[in-house]
C-alpha positions as a printed NumPy array, in Angstrom:
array([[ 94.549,  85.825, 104.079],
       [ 95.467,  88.355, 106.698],
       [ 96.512,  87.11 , 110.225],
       [ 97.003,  90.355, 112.701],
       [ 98.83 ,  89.241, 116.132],
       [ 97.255,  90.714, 118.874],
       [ 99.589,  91.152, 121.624],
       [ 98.307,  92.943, 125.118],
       [ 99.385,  93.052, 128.675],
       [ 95.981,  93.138, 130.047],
       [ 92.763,  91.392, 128.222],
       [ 91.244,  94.953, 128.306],
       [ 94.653,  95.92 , 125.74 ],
       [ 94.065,  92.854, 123.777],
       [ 90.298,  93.927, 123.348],
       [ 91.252,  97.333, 122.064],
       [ 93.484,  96.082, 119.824],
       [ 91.189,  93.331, 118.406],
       [ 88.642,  96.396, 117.5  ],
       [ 91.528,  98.166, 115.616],
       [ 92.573,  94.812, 113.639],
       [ 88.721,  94.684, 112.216],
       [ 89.509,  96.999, 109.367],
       [ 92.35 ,  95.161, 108.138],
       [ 92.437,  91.633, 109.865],
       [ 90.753,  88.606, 107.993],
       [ 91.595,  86.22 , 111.127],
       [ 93.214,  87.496, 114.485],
       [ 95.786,  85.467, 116.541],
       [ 95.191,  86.119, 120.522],
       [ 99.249,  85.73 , 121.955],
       [ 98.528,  84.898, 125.199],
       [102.146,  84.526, 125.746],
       [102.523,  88.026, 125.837],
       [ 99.547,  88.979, 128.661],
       [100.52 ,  89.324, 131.818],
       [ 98.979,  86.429, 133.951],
       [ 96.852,  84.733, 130.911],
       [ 94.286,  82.206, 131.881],
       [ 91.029,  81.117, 130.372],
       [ 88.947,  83.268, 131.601],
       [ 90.394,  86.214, 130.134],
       [ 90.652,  84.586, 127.134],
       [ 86.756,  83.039, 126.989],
       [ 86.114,  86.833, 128.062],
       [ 88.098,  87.494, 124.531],
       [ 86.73 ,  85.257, 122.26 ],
       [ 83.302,  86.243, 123.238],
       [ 84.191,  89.54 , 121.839],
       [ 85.806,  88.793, 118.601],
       [ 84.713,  89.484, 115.366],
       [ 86.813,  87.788, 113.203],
       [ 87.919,  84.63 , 113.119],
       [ 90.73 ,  83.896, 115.603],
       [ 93.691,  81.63 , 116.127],
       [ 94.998,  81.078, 119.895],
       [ 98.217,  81.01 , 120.587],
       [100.723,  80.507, 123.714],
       [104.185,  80.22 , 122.039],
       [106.601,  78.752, 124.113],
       [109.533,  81.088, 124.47 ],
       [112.448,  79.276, 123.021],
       [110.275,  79.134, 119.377],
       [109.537,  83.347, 120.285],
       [107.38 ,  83.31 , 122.921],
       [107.161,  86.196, 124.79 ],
       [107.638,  85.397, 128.667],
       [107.598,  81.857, 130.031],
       [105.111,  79.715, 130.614],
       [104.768,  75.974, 132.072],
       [103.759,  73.29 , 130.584],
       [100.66 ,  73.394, 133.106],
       [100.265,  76.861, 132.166],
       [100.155,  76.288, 128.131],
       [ 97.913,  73.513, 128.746],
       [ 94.756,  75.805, 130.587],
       [ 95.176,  78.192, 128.038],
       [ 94.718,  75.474, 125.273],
       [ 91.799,  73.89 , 127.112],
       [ 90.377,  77.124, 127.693],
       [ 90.493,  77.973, 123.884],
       [ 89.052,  74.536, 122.816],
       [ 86.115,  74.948, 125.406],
       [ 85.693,  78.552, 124.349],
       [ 85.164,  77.304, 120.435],
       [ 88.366,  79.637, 119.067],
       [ 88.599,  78.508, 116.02 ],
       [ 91.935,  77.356, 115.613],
       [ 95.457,  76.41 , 118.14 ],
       [ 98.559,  76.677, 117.345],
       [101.097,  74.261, 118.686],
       [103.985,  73.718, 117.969],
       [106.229,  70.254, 116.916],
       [108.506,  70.647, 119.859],
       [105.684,  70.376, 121.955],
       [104.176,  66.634, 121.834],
       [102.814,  66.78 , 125.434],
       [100.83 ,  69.316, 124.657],
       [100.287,  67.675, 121.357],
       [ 99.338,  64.464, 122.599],
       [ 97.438,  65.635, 125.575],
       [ 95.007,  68.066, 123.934],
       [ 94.554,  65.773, 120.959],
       [ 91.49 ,  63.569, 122.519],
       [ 89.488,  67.219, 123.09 ],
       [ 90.782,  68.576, 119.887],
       [ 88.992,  65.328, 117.881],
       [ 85.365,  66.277, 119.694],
       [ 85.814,  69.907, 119.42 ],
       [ 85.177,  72.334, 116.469],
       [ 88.596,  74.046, 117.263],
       [ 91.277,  73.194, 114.347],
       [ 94.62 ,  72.568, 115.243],
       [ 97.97 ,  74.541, 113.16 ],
       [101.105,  72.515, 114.301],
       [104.259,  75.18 , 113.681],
       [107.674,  74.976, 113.544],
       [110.126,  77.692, 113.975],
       [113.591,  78.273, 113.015],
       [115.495,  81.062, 114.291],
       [118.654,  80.091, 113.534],
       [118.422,  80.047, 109.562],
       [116.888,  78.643, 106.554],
       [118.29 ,  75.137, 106.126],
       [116.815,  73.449, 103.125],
       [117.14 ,  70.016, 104.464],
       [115.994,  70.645, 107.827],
       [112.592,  72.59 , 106.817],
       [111.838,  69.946, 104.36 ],
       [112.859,  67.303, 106.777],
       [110.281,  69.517, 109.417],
       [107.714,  69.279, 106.502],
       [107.916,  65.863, 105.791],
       [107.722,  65.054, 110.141],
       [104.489,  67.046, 109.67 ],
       [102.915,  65.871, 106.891],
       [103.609,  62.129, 108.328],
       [102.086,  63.084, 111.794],
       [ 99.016,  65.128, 111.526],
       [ 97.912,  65.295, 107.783],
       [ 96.263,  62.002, 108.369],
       [ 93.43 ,  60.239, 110.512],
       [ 91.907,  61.519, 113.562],
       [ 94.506,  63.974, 114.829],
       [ 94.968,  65.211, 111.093],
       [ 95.511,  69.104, 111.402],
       [ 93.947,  71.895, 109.345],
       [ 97.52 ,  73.181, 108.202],
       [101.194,  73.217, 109.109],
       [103.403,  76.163, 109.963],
       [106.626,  76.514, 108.651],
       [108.725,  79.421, 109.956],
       [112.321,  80.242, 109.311],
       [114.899,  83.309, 109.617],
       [116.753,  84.612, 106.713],
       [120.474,  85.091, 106.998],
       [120.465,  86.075, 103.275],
       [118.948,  86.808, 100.291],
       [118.767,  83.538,  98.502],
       [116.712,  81.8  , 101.36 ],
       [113.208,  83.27 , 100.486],
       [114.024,  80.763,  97.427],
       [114.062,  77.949,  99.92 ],
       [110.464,  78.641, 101.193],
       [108.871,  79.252,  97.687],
       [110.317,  76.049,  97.049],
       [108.647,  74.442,  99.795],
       [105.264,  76.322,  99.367],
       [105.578,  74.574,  95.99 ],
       [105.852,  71.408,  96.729],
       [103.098,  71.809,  99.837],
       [100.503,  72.874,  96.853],
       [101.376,  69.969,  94.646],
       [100.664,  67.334,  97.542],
       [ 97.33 ,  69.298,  98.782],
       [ 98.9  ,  69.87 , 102.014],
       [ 97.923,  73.355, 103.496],
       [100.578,  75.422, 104.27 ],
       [101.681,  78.961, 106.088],
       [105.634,  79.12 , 105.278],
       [107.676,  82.749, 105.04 ],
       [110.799,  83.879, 106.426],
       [111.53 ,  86.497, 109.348],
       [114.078,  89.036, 109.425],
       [115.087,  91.859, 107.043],
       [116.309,  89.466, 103.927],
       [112.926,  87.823, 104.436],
       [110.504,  90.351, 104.62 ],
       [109.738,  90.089, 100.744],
       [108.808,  86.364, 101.354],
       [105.553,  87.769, 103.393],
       [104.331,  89.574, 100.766],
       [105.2  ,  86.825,  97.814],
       [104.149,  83.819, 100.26 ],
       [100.748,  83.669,  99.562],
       [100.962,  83.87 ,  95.71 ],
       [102.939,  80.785,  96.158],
       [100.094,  78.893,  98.068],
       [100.526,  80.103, 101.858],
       [ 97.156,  79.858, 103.392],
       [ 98.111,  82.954, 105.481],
       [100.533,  85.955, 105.738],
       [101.023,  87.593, 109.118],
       [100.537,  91.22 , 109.154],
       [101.345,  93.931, 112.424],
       [ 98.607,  96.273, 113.54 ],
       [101.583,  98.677, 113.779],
       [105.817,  98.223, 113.307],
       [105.686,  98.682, 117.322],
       [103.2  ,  95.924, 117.671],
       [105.414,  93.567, 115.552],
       [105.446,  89.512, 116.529],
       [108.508,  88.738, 114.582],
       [111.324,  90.501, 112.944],
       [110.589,  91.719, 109.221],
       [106.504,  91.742, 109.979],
       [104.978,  93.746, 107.376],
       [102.003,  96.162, 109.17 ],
       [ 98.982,  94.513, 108.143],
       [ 97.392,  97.788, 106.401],
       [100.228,  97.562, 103.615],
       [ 99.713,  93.69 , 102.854],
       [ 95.921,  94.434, 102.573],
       [ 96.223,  98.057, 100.626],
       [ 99.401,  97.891,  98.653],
       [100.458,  94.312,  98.053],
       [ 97.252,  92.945,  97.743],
       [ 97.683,  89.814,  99.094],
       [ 94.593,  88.538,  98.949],
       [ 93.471,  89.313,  95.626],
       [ 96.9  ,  87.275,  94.451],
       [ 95.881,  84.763,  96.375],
       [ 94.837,  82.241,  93.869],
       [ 96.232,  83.714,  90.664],
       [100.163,  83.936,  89.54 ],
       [101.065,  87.532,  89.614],
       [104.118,  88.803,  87.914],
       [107.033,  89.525,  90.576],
       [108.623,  93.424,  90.375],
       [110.85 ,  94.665,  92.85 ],
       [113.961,  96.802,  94.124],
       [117.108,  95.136,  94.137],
       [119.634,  96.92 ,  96.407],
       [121.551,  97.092, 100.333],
       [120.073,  99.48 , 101.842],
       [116.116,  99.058, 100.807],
       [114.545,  99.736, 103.775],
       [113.969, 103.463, 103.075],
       [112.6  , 102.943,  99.158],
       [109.348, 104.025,  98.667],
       [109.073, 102.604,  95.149],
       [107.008,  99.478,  96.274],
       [103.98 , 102.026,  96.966],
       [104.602, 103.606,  93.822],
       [104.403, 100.828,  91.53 ],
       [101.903,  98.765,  93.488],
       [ 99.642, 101.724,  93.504],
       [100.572, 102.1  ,  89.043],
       [ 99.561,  98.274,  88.886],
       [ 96.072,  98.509,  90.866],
       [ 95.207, 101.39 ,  88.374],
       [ 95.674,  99.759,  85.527],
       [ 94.456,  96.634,  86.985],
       [ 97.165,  94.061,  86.604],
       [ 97.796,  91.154,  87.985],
       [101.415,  92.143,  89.588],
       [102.91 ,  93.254,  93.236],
       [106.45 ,  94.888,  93.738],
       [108.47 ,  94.142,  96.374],
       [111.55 ,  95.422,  98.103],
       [114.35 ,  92.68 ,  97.91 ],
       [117.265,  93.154, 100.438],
       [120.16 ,  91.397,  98.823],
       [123.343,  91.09 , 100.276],
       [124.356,  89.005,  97.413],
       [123.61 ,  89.34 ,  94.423],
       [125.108,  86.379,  92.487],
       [122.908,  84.397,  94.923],
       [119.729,  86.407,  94.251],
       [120.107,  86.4  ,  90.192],
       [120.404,  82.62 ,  90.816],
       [117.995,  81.82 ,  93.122],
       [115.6  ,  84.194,  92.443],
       [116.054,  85.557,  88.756],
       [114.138,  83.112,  87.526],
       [110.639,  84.314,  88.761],
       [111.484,  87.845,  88.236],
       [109.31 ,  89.719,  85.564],
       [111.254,  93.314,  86.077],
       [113.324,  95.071,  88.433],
       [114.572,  98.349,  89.918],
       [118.203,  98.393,  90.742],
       [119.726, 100.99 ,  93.478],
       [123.093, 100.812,  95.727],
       [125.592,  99.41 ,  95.086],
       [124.453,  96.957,  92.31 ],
       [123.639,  99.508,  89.502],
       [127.096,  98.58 ,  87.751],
       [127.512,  94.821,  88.351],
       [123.873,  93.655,  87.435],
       [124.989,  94.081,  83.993],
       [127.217,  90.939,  83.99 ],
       [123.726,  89.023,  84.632],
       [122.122,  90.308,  81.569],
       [121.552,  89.398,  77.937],
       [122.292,  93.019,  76.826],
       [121.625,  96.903,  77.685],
       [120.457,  99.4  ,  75.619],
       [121.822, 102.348,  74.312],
       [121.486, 104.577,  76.921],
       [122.992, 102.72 ,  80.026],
       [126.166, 100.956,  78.043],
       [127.182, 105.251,  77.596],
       [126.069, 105.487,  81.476],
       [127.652, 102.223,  82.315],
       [124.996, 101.95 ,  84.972],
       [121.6  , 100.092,  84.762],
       [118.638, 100.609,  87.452],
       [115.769,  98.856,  85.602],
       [116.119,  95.149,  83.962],
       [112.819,  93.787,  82.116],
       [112.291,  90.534,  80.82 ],
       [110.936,  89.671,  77.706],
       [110.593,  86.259,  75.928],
       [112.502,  85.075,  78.51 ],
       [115.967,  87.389,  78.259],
       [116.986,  90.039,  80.544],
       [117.717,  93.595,  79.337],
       [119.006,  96.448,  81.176],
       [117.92 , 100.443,  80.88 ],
       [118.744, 103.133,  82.819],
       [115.628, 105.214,  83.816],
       [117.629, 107.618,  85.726],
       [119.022, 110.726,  83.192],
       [115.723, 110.997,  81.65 ],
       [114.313, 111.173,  85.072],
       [116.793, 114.248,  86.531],
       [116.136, 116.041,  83.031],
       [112.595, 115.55 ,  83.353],
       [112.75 , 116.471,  86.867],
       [115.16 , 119.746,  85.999],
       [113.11 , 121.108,  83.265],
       [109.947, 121.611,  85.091],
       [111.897, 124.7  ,  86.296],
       [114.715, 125.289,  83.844],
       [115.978, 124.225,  80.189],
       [119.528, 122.646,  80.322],
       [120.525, 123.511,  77.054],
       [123.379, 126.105,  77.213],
       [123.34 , 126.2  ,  81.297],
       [125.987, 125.812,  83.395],
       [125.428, 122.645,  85.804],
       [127.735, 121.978,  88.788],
       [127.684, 117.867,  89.477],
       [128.473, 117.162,  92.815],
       [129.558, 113.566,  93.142],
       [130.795, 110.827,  91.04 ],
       [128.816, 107.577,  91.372],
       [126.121, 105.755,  89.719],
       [123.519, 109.247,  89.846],
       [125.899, 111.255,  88.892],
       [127.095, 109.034,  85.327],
       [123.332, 109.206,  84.773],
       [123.115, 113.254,  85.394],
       [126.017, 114.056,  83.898],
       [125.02 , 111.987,  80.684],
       [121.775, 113.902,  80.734],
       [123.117, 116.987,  80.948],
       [125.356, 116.667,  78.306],
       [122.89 , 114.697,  75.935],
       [120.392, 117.896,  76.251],
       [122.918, 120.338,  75.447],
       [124.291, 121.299,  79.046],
       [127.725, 121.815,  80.224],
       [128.857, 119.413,  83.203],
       [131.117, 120.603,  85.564],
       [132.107, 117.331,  87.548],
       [133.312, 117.582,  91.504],
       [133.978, 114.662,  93.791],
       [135.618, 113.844,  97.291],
       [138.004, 112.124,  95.388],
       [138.842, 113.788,  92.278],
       [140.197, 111.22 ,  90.29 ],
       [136.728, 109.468,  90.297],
       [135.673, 112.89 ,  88.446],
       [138.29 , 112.599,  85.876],
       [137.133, 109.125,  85.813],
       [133.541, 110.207,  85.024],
       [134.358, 113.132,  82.494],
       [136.703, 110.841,  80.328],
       [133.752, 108.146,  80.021],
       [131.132, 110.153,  79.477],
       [132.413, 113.985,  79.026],
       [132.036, 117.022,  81.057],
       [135.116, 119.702,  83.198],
       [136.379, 117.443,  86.141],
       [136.938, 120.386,  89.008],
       [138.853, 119.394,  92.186],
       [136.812, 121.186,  94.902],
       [138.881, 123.983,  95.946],
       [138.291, 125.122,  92.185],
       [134.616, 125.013,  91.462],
       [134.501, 128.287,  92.9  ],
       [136.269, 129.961,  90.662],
       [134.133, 131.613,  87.425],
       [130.812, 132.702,  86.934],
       [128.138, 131.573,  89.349],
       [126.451, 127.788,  88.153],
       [122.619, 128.048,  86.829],
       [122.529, 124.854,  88.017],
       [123.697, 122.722,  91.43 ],
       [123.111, 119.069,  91.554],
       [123.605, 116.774,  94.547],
       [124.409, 113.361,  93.075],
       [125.859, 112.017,  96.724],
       [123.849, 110.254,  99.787],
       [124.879, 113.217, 101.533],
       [121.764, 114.614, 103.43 ],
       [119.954, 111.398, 102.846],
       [117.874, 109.748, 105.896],
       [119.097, 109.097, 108.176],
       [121.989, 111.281, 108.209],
       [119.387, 114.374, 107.398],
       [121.532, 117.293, 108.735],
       [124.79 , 116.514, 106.311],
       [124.83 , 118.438, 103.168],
       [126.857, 118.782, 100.38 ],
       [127.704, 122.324, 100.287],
       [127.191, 124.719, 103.338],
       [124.848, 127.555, 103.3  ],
       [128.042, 129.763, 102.852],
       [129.81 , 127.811,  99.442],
       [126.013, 127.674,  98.134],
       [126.013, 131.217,  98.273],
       [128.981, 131.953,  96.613],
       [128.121, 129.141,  93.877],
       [125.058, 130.523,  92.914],
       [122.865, 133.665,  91.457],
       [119.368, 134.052,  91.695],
       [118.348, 132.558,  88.89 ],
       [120.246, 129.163,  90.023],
       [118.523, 126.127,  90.477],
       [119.59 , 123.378,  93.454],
       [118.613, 119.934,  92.689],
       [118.838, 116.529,  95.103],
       [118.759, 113.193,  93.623],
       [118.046, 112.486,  97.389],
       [114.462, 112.119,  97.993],
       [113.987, 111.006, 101.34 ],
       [113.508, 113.554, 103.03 ],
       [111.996, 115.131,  99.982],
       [113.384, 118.364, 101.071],
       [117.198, 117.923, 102.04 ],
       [119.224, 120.589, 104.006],
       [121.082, 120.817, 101.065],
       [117.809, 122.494,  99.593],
       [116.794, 123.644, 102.166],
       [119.571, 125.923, 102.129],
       [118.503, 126.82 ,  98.632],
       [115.147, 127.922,  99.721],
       [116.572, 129.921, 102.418],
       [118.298, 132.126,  99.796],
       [115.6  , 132.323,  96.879],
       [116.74 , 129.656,  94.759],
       [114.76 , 127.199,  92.891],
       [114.752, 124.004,  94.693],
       [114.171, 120.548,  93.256],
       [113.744, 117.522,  94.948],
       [114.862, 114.288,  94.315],
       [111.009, 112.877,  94.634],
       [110.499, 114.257,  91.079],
       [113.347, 112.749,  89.744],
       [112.246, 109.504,  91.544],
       [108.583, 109.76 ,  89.916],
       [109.452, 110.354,  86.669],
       [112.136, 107.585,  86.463],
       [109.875, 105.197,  87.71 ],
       [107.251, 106.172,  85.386],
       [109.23 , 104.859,  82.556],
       [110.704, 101.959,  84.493],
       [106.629, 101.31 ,  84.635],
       [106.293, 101.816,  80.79 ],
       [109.199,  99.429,  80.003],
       [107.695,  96.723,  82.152],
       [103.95 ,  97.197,  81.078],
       [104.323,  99.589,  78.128],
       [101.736, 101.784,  79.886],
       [102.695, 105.075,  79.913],
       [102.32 , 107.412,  82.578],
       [102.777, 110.997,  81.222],
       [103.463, 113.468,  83.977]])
């Protein structure tokens, strides 16, 4: 399920946000922590109101409450909410006054108690399961038994979301119920995955500026693109983008979108890994496919059983599959640029200037040359393009001398240059562009967010053909799609 945080200054902000949470909310948590004087009258004024179900919470600030309250304070909100009917409380372990003091009203009442812990400081495997076990001894028994625990932590790296699955495991085999993710950017993968793995609840923002906790997913996406709830009680196979930065990828919508069509039981998910040794290890195991982007094209190949044809030439791989239990790497990308070029030119005989010398550019270059193009290599640091032209082939040109002969029919950005959010750089100024090209030249950006880059935007501006890096994008991971499913996408 989805739980949407409603956060207010005022009740009447609250209200208005409760309203917008209907459409993709399954059960609401009122944060009276962050209203400005809360009491329980504006929260029995609330809870008359709601239309969903509704967990009440007043977080104390050192577990990431948002102003302080007393202990007095906590307590008439709590009583409030329990003589109001909300359906659940949330308290926390490192409050046992409150604990103990509400428990007599919470064993009459309707009103289910959630005991939470947080963890800002990390993921520490033996003090979460020492947490659970606490828990699970104190309140999953008798009288004051609760209706779930709350385990929270922050992710300093990759290979902690492994930690929590872990622990989501072992909560399902003993029948305990469970809401366990991590925060923070190397976590936010866990709160799409957690549920799959037993969580009895996600959290989900109305918006990214009405975010609880850092790495909350906006409610609307867990709902519409990961599909939470429908993988709720199955065992979906695990996709995602391995890479540092991820933030900007918009392959998750992509592929989650390619998986509802064709109805399978699947989500893709953006993995920030800072480390990937730690990931492969961790983490490799439940992996069904990935992408790979920055700066791990080259080194996931150490992890695999063997690459095909096509990416040991590159020396690059960007999509790893498993089958019958082995890993093999392909690279997705030079079929992708071709594809992407030839909706406006063929590259057989044409002259194509390659701007750059990493990872895209082995994988354009290799295209080029492949479909019967001549590659004319350039880099920053030329002896990276020498580097490139003796592995693969291709004229390494230091920049002062791509100038010189006939104009290119085609200019390729293979750098981050121009990328977001660093949207004003460009590879070539309007002026070089001009003196590059003819009219009949076509620009191309592997860069696709923005989908239109200054760098073809300056194309545009003088006639040329401009193609963006979104179409190269698409049709890669169109056949990343097919290798994973074997469900081909056409155009």
């Amino acid at each position: 399920m989805i739980c949407v945080p409603i956060i207010g200054k005022t009740a009447a902000d609250a209200l208005h946000d409760m309203e917008k949470a209907d459409a993709a909310a399954d059960i609401i948590e009122l944060r009276l922590d962050s209203m400005k004087n809360p009491d329980s009258r504006k929260l029995a004024w609330l809870l008359e109101r709601k239309k969903k179900m509704a967990i009440v919470t007043a977080r104390k600030f050192s577990e990431g409450g948002f102003r302080k309250l007393s202990f007095q304070e906590r307590l008439e909100i709590y009583r409030g909410a329990i003589l109001h009917h909300a359906d659940f409380v949330d308290i926390e372990l490192s409050s046992p006054g409150l604990l103990e003091t509400l428990r007599p009203s919470l064993e009459q009442s309707q009103t289910k108690l959630i005991v939470s812990f947080h963890d800002f400081s990390g993921t520490g495997r033996e003090k979460l399961f020492s947490a659970y076990a606490a828990m699970k001894r104190q309140f999953m028994a008798g009288k004051k038994k609760a209706y779930a625990l709350k385990i929270i932590s922050y992710a300093r790296s990759i290979g902690d979301i492994s930690v929590i699955l872990e622990l989501l495991e072992r909560a399902k085999k003993e029948h305990v119920r469970i809401i366990a993710f991590c925060m923070g950017p190397f976590g936010e993968a866990s709160r799409a995955l957690c549920c799959s793995f037993g969580s009895w609840l996600t959290y989900g923002a109305l918006s990214i500026e009405k975010s609880t906790a850092p790495g909350q997913i906006e409610a609307k996406l867990l709902r519409d693109v990961y599909c939470v709830n429908q993988h709720r009680h199955t065992t979906p196979k695990i996709y995602g983008l391995v890479g540092n930065p991820v933030k900007q990828s918009k392959g998750y919508l992509l592929h989650n979108g390619l998986f509802r069509k064709h109805h399978l039981n699947a989500i893709y998910v953006n993995f920030l890994v800072d480390n990937l040794f730690e990931f492969m290890g961790k983490l490799g195991n439940k992996i069904s496919g990935l992408s790979v982007t920055i700066p791990y094209k080259e080194e996931i190949i150490s992890y695999l059983d063997g690459i095909d044809s096509h990416a040991k030439s590159i020396g690059a791989v960007n999509t790893v599959v498993r089958k019958d239990g082995k890993l093999r790497g392909y690279n997705t990308d030079w079929s992708g640029a071709i594809r992407a070029l030839e909706e406006s030119i063929s590259v057989r005989g044409k002259r194509a200037l390659i701007i750059g010398a990493g990872g895209a550019a082995r994988a354009v270059c290799y295209g080029i040359i492949r479909h019967g193009g001549h590659a004319y290599i350039t880099n920053r640091t030329f002896s990276k393009a020498r580097q490139l032209a003796a592995d693969i082939g291709g004229i390494p040109l230091p920049l002062m001398q791509i100038s010189a002969g006939k104009p290119y029919d085609i200019i390729i950005n293979c750098t981050s240059l121009g990328m977001f959010p660093k949207i004003k750089q460009s590879p070539l100024s309007l002026n070089s562009l001009r003196k590059l090209s003819n009219s009949g030249t076509v620009a191309f950006d592997t860069v696709y967010n923005p989908e239109y880059t200054t760098f073809l935007n300056h194309a545009r501006s003088l006639g040329l053909t401009a193609v963006s890096g979104v179409s190269m994008f698409r049709f890669q991971a169109y056949e990343q799609f097919f290798l994973w499913t074997r469900k081909n996408q056409g155009k």
